[in-house]
KEKE-3310 file (N, C-alpha, C; in steps of 0.2 Angstrom, whole numbers, plus 5000, padded with zeros to 4 digits):
npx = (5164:5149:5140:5126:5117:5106:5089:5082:5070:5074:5075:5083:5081:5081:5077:5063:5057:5056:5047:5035:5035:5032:5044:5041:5034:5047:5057:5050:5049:5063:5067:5061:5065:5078:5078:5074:5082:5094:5087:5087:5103:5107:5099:5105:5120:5118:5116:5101:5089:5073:5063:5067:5069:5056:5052:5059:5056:5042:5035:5027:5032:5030:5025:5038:5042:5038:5038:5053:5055:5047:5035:5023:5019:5026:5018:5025:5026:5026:5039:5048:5050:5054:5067:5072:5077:5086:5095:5096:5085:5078:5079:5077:5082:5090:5086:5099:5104:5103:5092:5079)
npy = (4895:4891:4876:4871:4863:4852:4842:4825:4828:4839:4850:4862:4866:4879:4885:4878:4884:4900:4899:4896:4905:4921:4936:4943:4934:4924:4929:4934:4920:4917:4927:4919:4909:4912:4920:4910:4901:4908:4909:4896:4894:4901:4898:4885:4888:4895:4883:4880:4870:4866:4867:4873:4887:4889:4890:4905:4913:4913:4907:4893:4879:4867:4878:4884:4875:4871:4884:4884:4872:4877:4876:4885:4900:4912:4926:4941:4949:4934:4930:4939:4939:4928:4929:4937:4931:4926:4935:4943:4953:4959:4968:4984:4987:4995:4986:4980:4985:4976:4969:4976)
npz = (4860:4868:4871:4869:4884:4883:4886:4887:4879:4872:4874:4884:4902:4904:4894:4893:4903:4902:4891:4898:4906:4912:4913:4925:4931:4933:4938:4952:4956:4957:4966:4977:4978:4982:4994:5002:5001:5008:5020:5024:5023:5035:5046:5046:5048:5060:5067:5072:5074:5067:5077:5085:5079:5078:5094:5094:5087:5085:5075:5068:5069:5058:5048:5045:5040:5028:5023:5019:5012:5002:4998:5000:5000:5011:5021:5022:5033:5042:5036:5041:5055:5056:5053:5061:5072:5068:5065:5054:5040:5028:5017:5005:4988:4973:4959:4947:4934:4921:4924:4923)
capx = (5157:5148:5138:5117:5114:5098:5087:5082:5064:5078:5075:5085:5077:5082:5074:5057:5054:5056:5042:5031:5032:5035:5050:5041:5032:5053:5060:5046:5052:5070:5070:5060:5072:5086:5078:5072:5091:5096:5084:5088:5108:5108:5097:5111:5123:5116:5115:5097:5083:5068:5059:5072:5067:5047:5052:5063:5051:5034:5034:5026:5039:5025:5025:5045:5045:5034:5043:5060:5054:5046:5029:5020:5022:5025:5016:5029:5026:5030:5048:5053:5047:5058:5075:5075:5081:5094:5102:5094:5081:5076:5082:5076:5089:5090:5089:5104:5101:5100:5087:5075)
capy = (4895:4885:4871:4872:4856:4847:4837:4819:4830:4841:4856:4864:4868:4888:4887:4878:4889:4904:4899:4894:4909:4929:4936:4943:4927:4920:4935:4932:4915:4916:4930:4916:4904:4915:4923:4904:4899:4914:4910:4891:4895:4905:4894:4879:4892:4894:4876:4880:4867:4872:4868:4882:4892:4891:4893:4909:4917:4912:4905:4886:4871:4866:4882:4886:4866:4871:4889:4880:4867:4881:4873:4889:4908:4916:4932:4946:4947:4927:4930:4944:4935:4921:4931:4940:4928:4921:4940:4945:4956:4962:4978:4986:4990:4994:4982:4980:4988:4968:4966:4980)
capz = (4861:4874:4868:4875:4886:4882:4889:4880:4874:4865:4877:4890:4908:4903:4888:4895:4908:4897:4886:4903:4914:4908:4916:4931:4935:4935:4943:4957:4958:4958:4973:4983:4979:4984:5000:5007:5003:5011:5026:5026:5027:5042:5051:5048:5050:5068:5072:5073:5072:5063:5080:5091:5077:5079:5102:5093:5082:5085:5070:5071:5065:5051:5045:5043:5038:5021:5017:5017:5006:4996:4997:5004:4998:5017:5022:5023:5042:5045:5035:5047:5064:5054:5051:5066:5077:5065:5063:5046:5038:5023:5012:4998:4987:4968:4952:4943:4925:4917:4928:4923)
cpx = (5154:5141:5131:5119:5108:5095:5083:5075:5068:5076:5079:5080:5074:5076:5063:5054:5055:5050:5036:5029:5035:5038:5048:5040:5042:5057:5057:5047:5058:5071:5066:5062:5078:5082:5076:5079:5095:5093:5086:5098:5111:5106:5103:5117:5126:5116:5107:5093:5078:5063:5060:5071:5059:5050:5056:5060:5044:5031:5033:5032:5037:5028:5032:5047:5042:5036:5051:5057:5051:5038:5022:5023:5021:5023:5024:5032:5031:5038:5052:5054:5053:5065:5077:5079:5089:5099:5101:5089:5081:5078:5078:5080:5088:5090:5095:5099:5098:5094:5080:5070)
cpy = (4889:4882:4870:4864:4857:4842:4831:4822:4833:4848:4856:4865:4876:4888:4885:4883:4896:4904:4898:4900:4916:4931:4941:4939:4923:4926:4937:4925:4914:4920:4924:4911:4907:4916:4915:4902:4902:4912:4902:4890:4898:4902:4888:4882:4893:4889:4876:4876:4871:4874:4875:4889:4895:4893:4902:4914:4918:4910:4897:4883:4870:4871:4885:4881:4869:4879:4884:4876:4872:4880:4877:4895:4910:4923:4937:4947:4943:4928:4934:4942:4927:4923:4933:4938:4925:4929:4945:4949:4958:4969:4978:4990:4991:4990:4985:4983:4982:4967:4970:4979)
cpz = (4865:4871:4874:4879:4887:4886:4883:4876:4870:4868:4886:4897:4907:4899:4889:4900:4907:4894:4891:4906:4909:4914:4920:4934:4938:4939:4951:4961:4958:4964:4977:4986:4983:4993:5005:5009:5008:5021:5029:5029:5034:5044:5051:5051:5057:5072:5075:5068:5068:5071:5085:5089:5079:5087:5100:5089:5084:5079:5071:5065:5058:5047:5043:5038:5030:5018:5016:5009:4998:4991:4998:5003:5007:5018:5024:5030:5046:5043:5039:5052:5060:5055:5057:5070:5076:5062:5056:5047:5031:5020:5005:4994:4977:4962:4950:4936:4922:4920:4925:4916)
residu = (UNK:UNK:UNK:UNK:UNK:UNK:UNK:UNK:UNK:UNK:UNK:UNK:UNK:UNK:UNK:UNK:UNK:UNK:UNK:UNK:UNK:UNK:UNK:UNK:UNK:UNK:UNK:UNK:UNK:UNK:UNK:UNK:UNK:UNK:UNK:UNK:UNK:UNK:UNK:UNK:UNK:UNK:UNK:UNK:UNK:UNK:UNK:UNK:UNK:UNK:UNK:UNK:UNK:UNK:UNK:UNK:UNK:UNK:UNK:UNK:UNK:UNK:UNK:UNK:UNK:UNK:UNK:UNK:UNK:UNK:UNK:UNK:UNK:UNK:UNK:UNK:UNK:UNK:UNK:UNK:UNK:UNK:UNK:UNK:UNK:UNK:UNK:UNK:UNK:UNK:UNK:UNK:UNK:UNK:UNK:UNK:UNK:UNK:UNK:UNK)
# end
């Protein structure tokens, strides 16, 4: 049996952010974690700046520079105009049963 890790309040992260958010609000934030990471390795992948990207999209520097970080919910539009050039897009694809 695997033994919780705590933090010095006497709560995990899991465990906080469970009592904070309902599990679409977390299920909403974990795809725009994954999908930024997703969008952030590709571009390093490519050896592609953020600024080659804004000349490769028409996406401005700023604005790639504050999805990356995660600081800014991107319009649906700007993420596509973002992936394109790096080879990606978007699917819709079924939840897993856990998920539902």
């Amino acid at each position: 049996m695997r033994k919780k890790t705590s933090s010095p309040v006497g709560h995990s992260w899991e465990e906080v952010r469970k009592e904070l958010f309902t599990p679409e609000e977390l299920a909403a934030s974990d795809l725009r974690v994954a999908l930024i990471g997703e969008l952030i390795e590709a571009r390093q992948e490519k050896g592609i700046s953020q600024k080659q990207l804004e000349e490769m999209s028409g996406v401005k520097q700023p604005v790639i520079a504050r999805m990356e970080t995660g600081s800014t919910s991107p319009q649906l539009d700007t993420v596509l105009k973002v992936l394109l050039p790096l080879g990606k897009t978007l699917a819709i694809v079924p939840l897993k049963p856990d998920c539902e």
